[in-house]
N, CA, C and O atoms as a DFTB+ gen file, in Angstrom:
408 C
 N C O
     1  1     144.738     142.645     -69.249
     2  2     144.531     141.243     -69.534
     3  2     145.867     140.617     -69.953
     4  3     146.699     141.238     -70.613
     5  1     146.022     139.391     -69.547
     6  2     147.346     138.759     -69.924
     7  2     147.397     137.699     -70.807
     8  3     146.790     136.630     -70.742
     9  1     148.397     138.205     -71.872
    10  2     148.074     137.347     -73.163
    11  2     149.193     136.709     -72.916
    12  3     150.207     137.246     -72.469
    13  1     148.996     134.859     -73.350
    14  2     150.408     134.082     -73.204
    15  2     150.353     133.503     -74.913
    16  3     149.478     133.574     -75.776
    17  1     151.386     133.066     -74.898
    18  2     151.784     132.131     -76.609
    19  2     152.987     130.906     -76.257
    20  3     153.800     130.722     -75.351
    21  1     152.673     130.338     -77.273
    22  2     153.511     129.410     -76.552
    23  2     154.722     129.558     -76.914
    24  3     154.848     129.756     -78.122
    25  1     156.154     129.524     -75.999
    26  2     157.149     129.528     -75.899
    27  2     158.495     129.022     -77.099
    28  3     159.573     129.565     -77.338
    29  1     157.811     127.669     -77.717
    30  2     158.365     127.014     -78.551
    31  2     158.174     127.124     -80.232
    32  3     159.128     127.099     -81.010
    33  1     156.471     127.275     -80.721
    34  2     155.928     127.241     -81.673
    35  2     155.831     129.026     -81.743
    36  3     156.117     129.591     -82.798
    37  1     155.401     129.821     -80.513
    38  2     154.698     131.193     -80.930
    39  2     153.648     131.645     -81.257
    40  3     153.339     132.774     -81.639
    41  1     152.808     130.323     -81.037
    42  2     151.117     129.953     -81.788
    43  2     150.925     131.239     -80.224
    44  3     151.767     131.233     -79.325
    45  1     149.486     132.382     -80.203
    46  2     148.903     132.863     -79.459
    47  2     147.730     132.087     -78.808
    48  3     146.685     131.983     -79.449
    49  1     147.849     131.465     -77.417
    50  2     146.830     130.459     -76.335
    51  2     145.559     131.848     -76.218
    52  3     145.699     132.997     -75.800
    53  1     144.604     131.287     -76.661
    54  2     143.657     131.773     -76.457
    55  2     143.289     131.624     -74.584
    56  3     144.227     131.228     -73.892
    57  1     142.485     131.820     -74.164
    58  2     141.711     131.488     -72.776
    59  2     141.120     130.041     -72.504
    60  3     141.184     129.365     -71.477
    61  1     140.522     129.763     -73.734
    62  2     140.249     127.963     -73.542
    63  2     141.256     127.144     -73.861
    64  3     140.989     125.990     -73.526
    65  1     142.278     127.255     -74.356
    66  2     143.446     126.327     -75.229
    67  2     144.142     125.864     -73.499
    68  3     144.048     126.492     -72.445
    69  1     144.560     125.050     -73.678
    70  2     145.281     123.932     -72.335
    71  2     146.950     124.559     -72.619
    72  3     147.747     124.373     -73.538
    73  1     147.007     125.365     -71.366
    74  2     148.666     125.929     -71.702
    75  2     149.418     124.975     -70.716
    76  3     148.878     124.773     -69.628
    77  1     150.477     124.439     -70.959
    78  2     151.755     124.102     -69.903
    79  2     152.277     124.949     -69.571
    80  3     152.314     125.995     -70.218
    81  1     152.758     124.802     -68.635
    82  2     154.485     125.409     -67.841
    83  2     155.189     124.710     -67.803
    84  3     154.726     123.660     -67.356
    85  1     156.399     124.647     -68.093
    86  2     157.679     123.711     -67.654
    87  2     158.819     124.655     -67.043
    88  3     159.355     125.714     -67.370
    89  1     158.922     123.707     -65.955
    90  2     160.272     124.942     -64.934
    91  2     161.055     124.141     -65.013
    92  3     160.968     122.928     -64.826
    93  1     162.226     125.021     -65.417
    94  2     163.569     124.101     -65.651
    95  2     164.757     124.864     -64.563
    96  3     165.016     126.066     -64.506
    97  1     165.496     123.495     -63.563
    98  2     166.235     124.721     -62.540
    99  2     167.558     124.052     -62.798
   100  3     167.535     122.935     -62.282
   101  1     168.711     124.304     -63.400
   102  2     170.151     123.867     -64.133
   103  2     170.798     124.546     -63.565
   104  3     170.586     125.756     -63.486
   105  1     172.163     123.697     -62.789
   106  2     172.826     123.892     -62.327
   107  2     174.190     123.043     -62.492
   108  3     174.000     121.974     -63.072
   109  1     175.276     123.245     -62.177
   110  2     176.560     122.865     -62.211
   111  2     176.826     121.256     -61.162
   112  3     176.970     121.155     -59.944
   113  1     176.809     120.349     -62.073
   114  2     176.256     118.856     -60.866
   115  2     178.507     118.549     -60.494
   116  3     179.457     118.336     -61.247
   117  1     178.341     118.732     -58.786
   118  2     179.457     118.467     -58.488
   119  2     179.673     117.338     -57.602
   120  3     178.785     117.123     -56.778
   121  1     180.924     116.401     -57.622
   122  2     180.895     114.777     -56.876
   123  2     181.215     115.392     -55.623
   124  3     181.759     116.488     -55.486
   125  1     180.917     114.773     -54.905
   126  2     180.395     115.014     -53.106
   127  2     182.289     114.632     -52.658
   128  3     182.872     113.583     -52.933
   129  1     182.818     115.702     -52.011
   130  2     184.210     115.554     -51.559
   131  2     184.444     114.548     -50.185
   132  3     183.558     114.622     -49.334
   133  1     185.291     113.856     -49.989
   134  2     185.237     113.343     -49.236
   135  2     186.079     113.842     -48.126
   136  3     187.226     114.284     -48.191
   137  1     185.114     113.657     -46.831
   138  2     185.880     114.608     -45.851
   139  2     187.365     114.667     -45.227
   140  3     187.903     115.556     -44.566
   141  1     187.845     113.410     -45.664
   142  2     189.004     113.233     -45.029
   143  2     190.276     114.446     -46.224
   144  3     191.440     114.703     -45.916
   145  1     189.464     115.018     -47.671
   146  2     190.348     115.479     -48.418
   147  2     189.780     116.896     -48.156
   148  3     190.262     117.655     -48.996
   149  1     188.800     117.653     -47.173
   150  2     188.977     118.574     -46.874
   151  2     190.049     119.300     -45.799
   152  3     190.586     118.648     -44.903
   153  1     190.292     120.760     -46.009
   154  2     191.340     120.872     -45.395
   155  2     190.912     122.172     -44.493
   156  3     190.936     123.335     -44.895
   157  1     190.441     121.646     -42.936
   158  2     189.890     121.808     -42.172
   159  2     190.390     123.544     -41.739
   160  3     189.788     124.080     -40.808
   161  1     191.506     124.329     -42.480
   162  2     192.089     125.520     -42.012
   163  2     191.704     126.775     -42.916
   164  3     191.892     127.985     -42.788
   165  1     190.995     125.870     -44.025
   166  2     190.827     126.630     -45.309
   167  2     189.248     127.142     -44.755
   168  3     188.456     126.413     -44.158
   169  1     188.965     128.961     -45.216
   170  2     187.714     129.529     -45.340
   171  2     187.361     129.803     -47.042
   172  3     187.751     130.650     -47.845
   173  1     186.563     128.803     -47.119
   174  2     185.866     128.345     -48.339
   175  2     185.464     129.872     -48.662
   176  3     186.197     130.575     -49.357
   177  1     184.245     130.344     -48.112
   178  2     183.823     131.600     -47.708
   179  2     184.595     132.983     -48.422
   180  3     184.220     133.851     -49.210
   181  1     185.699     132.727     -47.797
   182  2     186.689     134.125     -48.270
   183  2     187.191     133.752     -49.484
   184  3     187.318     134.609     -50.359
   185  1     187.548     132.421     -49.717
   186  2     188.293     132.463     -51.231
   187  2     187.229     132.660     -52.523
   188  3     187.477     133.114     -53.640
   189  1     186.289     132.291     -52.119
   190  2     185.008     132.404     -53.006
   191  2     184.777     134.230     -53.009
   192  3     184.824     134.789     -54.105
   193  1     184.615     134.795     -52.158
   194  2     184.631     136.161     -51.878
   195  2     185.619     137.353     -52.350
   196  3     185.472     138.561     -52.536
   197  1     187.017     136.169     -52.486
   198  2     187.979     136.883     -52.836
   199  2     188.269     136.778     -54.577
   200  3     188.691     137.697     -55.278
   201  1     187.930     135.459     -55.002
   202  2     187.589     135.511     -56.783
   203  2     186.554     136.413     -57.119
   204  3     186.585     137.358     -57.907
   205  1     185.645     135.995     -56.420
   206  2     184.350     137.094     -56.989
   207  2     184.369     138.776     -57.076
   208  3     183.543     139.488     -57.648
   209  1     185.643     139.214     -56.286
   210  2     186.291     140.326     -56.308
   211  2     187.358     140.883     -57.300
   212  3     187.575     142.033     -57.681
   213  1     187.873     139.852     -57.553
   214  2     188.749     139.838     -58.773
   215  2     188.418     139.793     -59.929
   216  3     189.233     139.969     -60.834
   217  1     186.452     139.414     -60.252
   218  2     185.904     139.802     -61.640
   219  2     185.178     140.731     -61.681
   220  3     184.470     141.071     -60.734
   221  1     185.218     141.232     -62.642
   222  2     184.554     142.932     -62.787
   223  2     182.897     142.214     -63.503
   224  3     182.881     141.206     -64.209
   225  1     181.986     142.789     -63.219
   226  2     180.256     143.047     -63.047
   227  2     179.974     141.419     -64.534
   228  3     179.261     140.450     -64.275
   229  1     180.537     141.542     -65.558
   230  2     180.333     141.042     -66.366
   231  2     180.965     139.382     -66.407
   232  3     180.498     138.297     -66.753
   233  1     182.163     139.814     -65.904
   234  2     182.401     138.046     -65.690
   235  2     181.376     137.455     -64.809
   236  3     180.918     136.339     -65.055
   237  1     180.943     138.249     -63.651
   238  2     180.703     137.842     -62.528
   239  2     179.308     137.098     -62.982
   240  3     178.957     135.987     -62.584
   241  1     178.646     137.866     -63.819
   242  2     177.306     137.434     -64.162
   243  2     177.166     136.576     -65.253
   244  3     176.030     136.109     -65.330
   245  1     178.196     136.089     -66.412
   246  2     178.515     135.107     -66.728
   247  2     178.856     134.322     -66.394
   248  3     178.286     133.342     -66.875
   249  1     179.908     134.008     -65.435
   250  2     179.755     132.881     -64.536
   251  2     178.753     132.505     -63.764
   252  3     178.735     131.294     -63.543
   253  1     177.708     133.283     -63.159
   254  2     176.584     132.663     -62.095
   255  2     175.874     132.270     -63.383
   256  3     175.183     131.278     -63.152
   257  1     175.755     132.750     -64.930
   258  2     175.066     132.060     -65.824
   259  2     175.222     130.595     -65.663
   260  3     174.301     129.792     -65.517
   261  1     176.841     130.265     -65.720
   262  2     177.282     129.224     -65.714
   263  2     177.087     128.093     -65.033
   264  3     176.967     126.932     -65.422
   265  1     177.066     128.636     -63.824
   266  2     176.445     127.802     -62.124
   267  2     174.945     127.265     -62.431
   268  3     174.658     126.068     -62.443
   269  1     174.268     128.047     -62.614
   270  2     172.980     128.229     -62.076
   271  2     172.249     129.222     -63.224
   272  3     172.666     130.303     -63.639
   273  1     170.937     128.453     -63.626
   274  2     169.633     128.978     -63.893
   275  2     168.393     128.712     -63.939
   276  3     168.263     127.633     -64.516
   277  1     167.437     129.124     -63.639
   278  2     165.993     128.694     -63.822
   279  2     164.930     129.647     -64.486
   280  3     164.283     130.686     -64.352
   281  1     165.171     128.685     -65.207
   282  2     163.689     128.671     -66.745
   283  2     162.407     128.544     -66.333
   284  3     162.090     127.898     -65.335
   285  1     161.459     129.261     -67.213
   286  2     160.005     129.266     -67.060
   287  2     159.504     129.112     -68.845
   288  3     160.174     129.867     -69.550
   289  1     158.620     128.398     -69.511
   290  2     158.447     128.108     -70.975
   291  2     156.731     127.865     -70.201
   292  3     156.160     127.348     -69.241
   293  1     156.482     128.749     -71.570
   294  2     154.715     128.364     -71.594
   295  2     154.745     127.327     -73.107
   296  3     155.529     127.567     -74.026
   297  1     153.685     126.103     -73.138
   298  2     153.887     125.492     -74.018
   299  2     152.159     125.152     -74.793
   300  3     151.296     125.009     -73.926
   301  1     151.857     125.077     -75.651
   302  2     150.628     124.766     -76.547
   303  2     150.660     123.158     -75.862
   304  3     151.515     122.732     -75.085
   305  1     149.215     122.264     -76.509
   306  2     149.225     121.145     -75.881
   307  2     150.139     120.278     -76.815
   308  3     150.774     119.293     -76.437
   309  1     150.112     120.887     -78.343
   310  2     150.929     119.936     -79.200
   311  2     152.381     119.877     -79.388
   312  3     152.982     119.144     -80.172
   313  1     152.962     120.891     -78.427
   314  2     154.255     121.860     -78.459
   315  2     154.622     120.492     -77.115
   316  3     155.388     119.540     -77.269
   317  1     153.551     120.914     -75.484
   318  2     153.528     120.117     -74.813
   319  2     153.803     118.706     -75.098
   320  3     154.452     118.147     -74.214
   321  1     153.431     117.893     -76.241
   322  2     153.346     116.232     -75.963
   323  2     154.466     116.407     -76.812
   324  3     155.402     115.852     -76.236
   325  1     154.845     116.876     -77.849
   326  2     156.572     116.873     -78.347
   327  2     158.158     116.881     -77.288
   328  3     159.245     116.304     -77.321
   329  1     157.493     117.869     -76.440
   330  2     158.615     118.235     -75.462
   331  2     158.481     116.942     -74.319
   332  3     159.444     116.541     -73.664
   333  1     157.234     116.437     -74.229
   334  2     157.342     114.926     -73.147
   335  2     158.030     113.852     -73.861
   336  3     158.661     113.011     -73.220
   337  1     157.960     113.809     -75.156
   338  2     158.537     112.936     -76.304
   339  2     159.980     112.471     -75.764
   340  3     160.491     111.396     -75.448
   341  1     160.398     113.873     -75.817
   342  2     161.832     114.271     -76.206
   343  2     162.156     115.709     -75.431
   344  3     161.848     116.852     -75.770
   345  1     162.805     115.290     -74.400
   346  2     162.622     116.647     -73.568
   347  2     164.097     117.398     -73.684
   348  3     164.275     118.593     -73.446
   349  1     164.986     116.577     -74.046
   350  2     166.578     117.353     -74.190
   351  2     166.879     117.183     -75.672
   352  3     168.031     117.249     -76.101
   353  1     165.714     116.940     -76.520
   354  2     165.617     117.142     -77.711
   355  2     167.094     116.373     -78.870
   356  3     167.697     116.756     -79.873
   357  1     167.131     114.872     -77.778
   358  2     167.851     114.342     -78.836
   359  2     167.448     113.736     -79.978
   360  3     166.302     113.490     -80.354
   361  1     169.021     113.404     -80.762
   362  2     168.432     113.060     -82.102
   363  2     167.920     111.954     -82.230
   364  3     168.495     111.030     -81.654
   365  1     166.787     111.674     -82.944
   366  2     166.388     110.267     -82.929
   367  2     166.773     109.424     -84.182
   368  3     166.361     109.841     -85.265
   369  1     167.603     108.151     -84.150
   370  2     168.418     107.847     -85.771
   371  2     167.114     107.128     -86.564
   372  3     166.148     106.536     -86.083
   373  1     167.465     107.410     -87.961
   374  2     166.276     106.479     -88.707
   375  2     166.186     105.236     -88.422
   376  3     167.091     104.449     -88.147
   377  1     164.871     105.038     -88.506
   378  2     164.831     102.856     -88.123
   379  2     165.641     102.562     -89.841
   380  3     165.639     103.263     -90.853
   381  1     166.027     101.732     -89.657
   382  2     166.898     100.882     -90.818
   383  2     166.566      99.429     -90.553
   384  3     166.930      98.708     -89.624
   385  1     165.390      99.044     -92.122
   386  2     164.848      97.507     -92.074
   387  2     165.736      96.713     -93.296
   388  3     165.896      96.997     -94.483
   389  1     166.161      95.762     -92.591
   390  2     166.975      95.114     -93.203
   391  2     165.988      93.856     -94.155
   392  3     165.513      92.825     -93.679
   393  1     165.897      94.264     -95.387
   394  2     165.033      93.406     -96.210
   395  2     165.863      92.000     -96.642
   396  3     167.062      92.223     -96.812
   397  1     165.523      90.811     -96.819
   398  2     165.887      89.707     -97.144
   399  2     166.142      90.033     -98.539
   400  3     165.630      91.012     -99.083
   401  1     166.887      89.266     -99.090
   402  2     167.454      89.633    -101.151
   403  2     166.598      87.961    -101.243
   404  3     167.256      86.930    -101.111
   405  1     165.011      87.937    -101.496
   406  2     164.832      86.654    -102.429
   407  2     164.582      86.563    -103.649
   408  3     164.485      85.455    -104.178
């Protein structure tokens, strides 16, 4: 039998409790080159082939950390409507009411 909990809190989802998933797929966002600044003699291919040769097992897999990953989070429903709130979990500043001096 497969027991889930939620990801964030750790609360244990029973069988009736409403579980989420959230898939998260993060990657390295790069500006689109323009073709006239490619240089049509160069094999992209091999130089990529040829760094990736030059790092030993551990860089190699820290860097694809770096590139690229995709997440899987099981979430409770109250874990759930927090994370729709606020999904990159910024800070939110205090409201500040500016009272009249009468």
């Amino acid at each position: 039998m497969i027991h889930y909990s939620c990801d964030r809190c750790k609360r244990v989802l029973s069988e009736d409790d409403l579980r989420y998933v959230v898939k998260m797929e993060i990657h390295v966002a790069t500006d689109a080159v323009e073709m006239d600044e490619l240089d049509d003699d160069r094999d992209q291919l091999l130089e990529i082939h040829e760094i990736l040769e030059r790092l030993d097992d551990s860089e190699t897999a820290e860097l694809a950390d770096e590139i690229y990953q995709r997440r899987r989070h099981d979430l409770c429903a109250d874990c759930f409507r927090k994370f729709v709130k606020n999904p990159v979990g910024a800070e939110t500043a205090p409201v500040q009411l500016d009272f009249s001096k009468n």
